[in-house]
C-alpha positions as CSV (number, residue, x, y, z in Angstrom):
1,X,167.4,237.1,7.0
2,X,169.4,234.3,7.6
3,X,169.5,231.5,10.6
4,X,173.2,230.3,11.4
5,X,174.2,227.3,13.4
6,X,176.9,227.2,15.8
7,X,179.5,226.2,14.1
8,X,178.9,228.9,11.1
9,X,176.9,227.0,8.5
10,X,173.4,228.3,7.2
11,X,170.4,226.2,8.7
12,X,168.3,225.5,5.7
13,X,164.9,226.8,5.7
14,X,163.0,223.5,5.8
15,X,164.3,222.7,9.0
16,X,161.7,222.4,12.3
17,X,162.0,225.9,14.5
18,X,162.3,222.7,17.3
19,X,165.8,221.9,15.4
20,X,167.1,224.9,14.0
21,X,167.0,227.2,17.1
22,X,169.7,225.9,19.3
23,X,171.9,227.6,21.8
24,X,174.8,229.4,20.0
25,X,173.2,230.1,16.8
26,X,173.2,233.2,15.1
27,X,170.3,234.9,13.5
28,X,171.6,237.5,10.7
29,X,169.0,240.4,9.8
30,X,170.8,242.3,7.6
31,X,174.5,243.6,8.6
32,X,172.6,243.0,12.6
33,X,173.5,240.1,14.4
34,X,171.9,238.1,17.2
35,X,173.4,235.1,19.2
36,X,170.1,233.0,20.2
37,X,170.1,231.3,23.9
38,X,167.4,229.4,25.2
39,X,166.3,229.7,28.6
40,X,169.1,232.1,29.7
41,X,170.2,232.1,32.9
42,X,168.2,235.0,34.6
43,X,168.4,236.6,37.6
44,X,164.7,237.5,39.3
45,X,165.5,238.5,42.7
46,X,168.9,240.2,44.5
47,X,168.7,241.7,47.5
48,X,171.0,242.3,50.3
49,X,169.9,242.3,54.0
50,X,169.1,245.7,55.6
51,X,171.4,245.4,58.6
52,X,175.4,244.6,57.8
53,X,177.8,244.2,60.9
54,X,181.1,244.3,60.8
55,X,182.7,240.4,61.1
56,X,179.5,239.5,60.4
57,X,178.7,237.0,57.2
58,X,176.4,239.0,54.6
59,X,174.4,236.6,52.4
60,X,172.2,237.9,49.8
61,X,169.0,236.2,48.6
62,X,169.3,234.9,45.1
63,X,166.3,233.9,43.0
64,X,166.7,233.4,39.5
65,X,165.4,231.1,36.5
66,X,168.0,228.6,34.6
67,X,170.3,229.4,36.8
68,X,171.2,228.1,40.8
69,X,173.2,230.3,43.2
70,X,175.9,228.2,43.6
71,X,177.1,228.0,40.4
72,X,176.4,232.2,40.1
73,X,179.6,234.6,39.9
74,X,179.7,237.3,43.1
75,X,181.7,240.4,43.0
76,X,181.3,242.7,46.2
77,X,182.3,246.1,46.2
78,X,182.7,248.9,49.1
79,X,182.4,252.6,48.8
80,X,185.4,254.8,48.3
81,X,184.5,257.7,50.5
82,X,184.5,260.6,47.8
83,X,187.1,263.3,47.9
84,X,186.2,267.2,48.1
85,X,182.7,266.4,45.9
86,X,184.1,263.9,43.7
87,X,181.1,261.3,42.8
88,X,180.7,258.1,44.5
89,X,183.4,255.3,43.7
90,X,183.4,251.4,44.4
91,X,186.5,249.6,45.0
92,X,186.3,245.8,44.2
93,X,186.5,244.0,48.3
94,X,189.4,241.1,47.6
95,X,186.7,238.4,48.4
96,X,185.0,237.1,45.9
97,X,181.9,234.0,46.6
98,X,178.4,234.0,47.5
99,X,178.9,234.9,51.0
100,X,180.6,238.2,52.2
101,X,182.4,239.2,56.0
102,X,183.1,243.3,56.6
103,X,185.8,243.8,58.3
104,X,186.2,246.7,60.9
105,X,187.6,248.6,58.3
106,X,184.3,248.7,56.0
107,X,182.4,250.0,59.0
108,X,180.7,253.6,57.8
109,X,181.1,252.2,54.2
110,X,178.0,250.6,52.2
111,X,178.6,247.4,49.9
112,X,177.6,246.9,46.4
113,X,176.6,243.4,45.4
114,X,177.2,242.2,41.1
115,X,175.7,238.7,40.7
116,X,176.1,237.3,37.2
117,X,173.5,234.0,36.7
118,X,175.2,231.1,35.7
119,X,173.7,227.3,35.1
120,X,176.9,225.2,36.1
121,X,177.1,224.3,32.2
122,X,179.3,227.4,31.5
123,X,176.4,229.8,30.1
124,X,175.8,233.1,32.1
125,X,172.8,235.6,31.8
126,X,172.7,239.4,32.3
127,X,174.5,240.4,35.7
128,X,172.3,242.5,38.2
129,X,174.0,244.6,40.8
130,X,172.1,245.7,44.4
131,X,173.7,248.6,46.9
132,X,172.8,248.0,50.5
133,X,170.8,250.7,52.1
134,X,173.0,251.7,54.6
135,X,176.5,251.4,55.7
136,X,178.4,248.2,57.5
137,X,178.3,249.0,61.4
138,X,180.6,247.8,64.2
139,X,179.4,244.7,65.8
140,X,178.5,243.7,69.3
141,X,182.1,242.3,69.8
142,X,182.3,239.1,71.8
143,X,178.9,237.0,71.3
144,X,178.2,234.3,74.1
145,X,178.7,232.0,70.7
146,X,182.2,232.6,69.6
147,X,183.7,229.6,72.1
148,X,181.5,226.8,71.1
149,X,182.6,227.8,67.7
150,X,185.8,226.7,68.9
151,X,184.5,223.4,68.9
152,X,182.6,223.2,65.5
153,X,185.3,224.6,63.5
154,X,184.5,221.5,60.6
155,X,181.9,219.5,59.6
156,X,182.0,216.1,61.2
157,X,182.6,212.7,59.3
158,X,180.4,211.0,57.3
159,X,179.4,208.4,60.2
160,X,178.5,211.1,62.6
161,X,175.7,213.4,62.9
162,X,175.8,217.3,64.4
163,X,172.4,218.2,65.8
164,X,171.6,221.3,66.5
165,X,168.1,222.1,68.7
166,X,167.0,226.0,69.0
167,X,164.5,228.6,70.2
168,X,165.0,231.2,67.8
169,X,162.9,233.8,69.3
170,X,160.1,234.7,66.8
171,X,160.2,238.8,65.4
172,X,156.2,238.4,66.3
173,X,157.0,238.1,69.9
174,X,160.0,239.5,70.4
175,X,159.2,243.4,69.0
176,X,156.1,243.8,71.0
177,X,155.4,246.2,74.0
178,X,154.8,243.5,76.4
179,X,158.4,242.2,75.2
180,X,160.4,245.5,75.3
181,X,159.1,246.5,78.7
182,X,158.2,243.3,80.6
183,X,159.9,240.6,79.4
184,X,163.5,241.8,78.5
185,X,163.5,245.5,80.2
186,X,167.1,245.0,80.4
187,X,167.5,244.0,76.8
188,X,168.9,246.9,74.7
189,X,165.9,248.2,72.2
190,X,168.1,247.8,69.2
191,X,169.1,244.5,69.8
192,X,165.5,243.1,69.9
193,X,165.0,243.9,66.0
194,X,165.1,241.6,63.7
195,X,167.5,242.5,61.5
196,X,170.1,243.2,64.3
197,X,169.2,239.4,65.3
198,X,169.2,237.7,62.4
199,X,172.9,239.0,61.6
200,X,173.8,237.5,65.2
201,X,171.4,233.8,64.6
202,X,173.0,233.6,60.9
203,X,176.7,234.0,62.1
204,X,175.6,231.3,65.0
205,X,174.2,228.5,62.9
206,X,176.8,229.0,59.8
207,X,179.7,228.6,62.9
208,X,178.1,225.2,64.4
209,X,178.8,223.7,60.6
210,X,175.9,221.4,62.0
211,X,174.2,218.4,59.3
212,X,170.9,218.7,61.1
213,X,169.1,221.9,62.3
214,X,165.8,221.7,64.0
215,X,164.7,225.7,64.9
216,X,161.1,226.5,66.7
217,X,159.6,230.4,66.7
218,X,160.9,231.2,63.3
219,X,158.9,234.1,61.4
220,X,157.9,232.9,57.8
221,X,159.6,236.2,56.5
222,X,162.8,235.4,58.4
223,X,162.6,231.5,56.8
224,X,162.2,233.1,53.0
225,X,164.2,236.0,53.1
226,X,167.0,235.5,55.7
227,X,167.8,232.0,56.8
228,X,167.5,229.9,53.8
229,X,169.4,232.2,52.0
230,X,172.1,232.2,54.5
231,X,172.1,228.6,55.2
232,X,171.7,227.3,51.7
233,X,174.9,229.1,51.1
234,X,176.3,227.3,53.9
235,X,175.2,223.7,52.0
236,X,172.0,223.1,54.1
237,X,168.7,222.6,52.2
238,X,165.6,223.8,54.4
239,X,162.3,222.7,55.5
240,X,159.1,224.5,56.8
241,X,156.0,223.9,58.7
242,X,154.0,227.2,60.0
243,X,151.9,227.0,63.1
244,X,147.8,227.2,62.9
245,X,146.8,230.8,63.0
246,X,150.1,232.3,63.7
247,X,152.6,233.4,61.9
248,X,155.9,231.6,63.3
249,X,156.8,228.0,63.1
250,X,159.1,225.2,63.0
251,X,161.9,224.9,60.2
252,X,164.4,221.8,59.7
253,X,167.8,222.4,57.5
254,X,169.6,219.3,57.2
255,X,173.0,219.4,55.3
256,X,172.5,218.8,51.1
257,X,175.5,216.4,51.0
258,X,175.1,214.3,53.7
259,X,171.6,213.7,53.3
260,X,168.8,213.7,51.1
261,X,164.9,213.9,52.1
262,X,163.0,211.3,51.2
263,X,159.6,212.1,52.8
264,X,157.5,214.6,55.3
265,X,154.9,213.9,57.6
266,X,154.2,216.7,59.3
267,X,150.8,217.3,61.8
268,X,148.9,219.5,63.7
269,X,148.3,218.2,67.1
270,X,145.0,219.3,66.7
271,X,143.7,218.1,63.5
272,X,145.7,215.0,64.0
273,X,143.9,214.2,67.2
274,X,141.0,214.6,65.9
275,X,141.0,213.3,62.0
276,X,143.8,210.7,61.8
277,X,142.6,207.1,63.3
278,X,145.9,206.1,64.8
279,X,145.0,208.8,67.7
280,X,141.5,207.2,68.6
281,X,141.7,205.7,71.2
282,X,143.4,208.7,72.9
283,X,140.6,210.7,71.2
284,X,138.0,208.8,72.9
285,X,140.0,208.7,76.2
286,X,140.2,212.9,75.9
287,X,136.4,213.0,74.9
288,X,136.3,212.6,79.2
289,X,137.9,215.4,80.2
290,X,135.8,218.0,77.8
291,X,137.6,221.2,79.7
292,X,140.6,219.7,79.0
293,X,139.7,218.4,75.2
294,X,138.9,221.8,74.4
295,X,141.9,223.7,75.7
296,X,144.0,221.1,74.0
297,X,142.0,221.6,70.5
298,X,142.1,225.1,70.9
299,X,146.1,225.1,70.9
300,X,148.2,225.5,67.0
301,X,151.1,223.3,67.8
302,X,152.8,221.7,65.3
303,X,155.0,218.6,64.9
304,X,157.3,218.6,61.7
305,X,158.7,215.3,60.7
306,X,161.5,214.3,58.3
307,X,162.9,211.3,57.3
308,X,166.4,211.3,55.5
309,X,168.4,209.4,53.8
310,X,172.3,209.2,54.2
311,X,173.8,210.3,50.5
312,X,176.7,207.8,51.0
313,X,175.1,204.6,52.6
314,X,171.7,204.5,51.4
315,X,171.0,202.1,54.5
316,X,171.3,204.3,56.9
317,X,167.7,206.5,57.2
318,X,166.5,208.7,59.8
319,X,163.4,209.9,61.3
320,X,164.0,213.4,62.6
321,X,161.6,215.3,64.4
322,X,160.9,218.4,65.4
323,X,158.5,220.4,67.9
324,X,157.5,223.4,70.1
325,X,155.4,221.9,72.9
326,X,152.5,224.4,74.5
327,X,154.3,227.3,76.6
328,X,151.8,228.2,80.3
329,X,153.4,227.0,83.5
330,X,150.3,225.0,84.2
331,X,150.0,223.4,81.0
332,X,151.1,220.3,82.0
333,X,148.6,218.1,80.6
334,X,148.0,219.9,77.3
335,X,151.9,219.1,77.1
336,X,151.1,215.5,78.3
337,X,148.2,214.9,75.3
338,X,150.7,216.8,72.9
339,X,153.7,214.5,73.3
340,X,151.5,211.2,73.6
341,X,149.9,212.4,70.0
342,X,153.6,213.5,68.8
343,X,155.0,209.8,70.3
344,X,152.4,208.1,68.2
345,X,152.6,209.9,64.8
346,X,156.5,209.1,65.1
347,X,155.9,205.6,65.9
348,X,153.5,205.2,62.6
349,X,156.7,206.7,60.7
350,X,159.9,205.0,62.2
351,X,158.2,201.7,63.1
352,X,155.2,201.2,60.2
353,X,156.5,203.4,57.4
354,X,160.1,203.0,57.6
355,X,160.7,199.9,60.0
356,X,163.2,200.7,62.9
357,X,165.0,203.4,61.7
358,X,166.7,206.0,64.0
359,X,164.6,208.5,65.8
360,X,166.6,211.8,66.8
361,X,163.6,214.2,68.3
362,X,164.3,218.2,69.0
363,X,162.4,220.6,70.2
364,X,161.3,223.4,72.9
365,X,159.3,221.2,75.1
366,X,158.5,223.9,77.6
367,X,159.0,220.7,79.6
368,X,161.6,221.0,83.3
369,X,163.4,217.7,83.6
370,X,161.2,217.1,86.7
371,X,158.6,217.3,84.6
372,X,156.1,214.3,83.3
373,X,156.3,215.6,79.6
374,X,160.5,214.6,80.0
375,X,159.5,211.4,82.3
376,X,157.2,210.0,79.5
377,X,159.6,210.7,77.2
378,X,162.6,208.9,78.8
379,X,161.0,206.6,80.8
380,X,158.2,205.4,78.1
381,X,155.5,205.5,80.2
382,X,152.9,207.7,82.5
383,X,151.0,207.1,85.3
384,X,147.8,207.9,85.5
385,X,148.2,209.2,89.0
386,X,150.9,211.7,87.8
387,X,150.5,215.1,89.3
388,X,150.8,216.5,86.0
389,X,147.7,215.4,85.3
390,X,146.3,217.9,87.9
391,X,148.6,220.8,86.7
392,X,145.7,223.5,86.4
393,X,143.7,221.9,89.2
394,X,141.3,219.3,90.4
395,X,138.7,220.5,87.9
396,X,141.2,220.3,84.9
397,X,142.2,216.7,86.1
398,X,143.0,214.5,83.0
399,X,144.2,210.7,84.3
400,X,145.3,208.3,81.5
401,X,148.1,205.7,81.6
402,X,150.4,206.0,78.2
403,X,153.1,204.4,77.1
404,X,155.5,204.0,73.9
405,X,157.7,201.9,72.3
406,X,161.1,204.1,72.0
407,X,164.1,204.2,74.6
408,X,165.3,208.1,73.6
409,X,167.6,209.5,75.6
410,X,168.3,213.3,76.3
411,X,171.4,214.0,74.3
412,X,172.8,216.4,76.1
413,X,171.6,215.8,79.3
414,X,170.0,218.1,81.7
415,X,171.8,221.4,81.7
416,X,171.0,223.8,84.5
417,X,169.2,226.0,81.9
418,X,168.7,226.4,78.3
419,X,165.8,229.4,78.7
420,X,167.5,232.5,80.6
421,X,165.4,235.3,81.0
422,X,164.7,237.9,83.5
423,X,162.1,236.2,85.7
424,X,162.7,232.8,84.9
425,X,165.1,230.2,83.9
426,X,165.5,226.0,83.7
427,X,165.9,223.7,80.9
428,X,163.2,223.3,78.2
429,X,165.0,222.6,74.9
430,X,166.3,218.7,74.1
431,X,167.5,217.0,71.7
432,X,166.2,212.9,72.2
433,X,167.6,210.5,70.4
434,X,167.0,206.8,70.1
435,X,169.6,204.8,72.2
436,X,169.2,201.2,70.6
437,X,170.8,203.1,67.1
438,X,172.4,206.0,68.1
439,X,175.4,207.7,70.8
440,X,176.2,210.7,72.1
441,X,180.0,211.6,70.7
442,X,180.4,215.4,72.0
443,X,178.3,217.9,73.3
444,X,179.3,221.3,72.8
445,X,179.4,223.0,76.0
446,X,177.2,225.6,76.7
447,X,178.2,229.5,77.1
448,X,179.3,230.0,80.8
449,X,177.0,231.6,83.0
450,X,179.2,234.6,83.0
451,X,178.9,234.9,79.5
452,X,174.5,234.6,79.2
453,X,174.3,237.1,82.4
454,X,177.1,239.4,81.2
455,X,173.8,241.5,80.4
456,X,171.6,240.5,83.1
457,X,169.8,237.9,81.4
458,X,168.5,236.6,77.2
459,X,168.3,238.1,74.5
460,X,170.7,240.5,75.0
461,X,173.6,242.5,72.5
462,X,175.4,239.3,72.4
463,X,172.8,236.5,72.0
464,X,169.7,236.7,69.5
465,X,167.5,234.4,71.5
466,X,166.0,233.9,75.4
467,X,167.2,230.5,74.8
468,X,170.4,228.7,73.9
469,X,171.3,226.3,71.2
470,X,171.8,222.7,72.4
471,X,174.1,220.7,70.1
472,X,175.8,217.6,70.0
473,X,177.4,214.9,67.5
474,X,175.9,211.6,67.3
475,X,177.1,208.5,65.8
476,X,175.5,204.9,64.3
477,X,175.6,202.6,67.0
């Protein structure tokens, strides 16, 4: 037995096992030889989604140790539809790279997956391969997406920002009974599963080419498995905060080579309220109003905040937040005492932490621009008079005068709708952003309203949420 190094010459036997065993040496046992590697680039997870859709981007989730999928080797493969009882054949597809389209011509046909784990220092591991479980079907055709795309063909320029706001439409809601018969009757069964959405949302976001992306009802499962997978192969790194209780949440992706993330500070409205001292005083005020305290405590929203840092001009910082606002008509003080908590939490990060840097705030605010959530937020203050303060009624009454220190602006204005279902719709989703630092370059236009009622109403064959993306490009002032 005999230990070789490298380049060919015998290790001597009084050398430390931490010296002699180095990558490329060769252990001879007898006429056998065995090349040693340390920490070999492995693969521990390859899978491939369960739905593929013809013009539709397939990206399989890789996990593996030693190794990172970007600097992996990908070789897809279709099935060769067997002659007379010949055995199954794959035929290598042209593209080769981390992310896979079908064409119309792979439709009926399923895909074979070889991944080969490399650590971007030239080793490679033991390649795995993965069939998909069922064929590539035809897509939906037109989507109410493809003409923004139009407009976010690139990625914008390194003093610009594309910011991307979005009610996903959480599986947990969407695949109920209630859903399927009351809330999208008109919806097609089909189109309501997950799977069949996710290839839809994943071809959506990877088209904006967006550097910030703040989503609200997102599944856990469908943050692990489908979008961080897809999205980290589009160059965007991901974040995560799951409601109380539930089983959806809020997720940030922000683009890897624009920015870096320097810290989180993410809240429960709840706990926050209660447990942090900044929110005293609006504690105390609350402690009034104990119909209203409860209801408020009672509620799992979340608040998810990130502050980044630009990779080019380290001066340049921003504090981006994100948020999904309670949902009942009459809610309208809950939402009140949720922003005012959310306004201050931000204030302690972009004023006290990190002194005046940019605020760019997105989220589902359930909030009408008529509303005294969007007032508060643009105007900086609320009267204690405000009818929202009555919203549920003269016994639910709540009076406080807020204010706070930020002049945001709504980014994109206030379309006619972002929220288009069957019995309702009006704008809820925004995208604030702090007007002393930043400006609105372009917003994307939205999908005509031929387009979102081509099937009565959201979700639909075409569209994988009941809302619709807002996004824009910003700029440093």
């Amino acid at each position: 037995v005999r230990l070789f190094s490298r380049d060919g010459a015998a290790v001597a036997e009084e050398v430390p096992n931490a010296a002699a065993w180095q990558d490329g040496a060769v252990l001879h046992i007898g006429p056998a030889r065995y090349r040693v590697e340390r920490n070999p680039p492995a693969l521990t997870e390859l899978r491939l989604p369960r739905s593929l859709l013809a013009g539709f981007p397939v990206c399989p989730k890789v996990s593996a140790e030693f190794a990172a999928p970007q600097h992996c080797l990908f070789r897809w493969f279709r099935e060769q539809r067997p002659a007379g009882g010949a055995d199954e054949a794959w035929v290598e597809a042209a593209a080769a790279g981390r992310v896979f389209t079908p064409s119309n011509a792979l439709v009926g046909l399923r895909l074979k997956l070889r991944c080969t784990p490399g650590d971007g220092e030239q080793r490679y591991g033991p390649a795995r391969e993965v069939e998909s479980s069922g064929p590539v079907e035809a897509g939906p055709g037109a989507c109410t997406f493809d003409t923004r795309h139009l407009y976010t063909r690139k990625v914008c320029g390194q003093g610009s920002v594309r910011a991307v706001t979005y009610n996903i439409l959480a599986d947990t809601y969407a695949q109920t009974e209630f859903s399927r018969t009351v809330l999208y009757p008109y919806c097609a069964p089909y189109a309501l599963e997950v799977d069949y959405r996710q290839n839809l949302l994943k071809k959506e976001l990877a088209g904006y080419s967006a550097d910030l992306i703040c989503l609200q009802e997102v599944d856990k499962s469908v943050f692990v498995d489908s979008l961080v997978p897809a999205l980290d192969a589009f160059g965007l790194e991901g974040l995560f905060k799951i409601k109380e209780k539930q089983h959806e949440g809020l997720a940030t992706f922000y683009r890897r080579d624009k920015f870096s993330l320097l810290s989180q500070h993410d809240i429960a409205f709840s706990e926050a309220l209660l447990g942090e001292p900044l929110h005293k005083e609006l504690c105390d005020q609350l402690a009034r109003y104990p119909l209203v305290q409860e209801k408020v405590l009672q509620r799992s929203s979340v608040l998810q905040v990130s502050v980044l840092q630009s990779t080019t001009d380290p001066s340049r910082k921003l504090c981006v937040a994100n948020t999904h606002l309670y949902w009942h008509p009459k809610g309208g003080n809950i939402r009140l005492i949720q922003i005012a908590v959310a306004l201050s939490h931000i204030k302690h990060v972009a004023r006290d932490l990190y002194p005046n840097i940019p605020v760019i705030f997105c989220g589902d605010f359930n909030s009408t621009p008529s509303s005294g959530t969007y007032s508060f937020i643009s105007s900086g203050v609320i009267a204690e008079d405000h009818e929202d303060w009555v919203s549920n009624g003269e016994e639910e009454r709540c009076s406080m005068a807020l204010s706070h220190p930020f002049k945001l602006l709504s980014a994109c204005g206030e379309p006619a709708y972002t929220n288009y279902v069957g019995g309702f719709h009006g704008c809820l989703d925004y995208i604030f952003i702090d007007k002393n630092a930043l400006e609105v370059e372009q917003v994307i236009p939205l999908p005509s309203h031929e387009e979102v009622t081509t099937h009565q109403a959201l979700p639909s064959v075409s569209h994988p949420s009941d809302h619709i993306a807002l996004i824009c490009d910003l700029k440093w002032k």
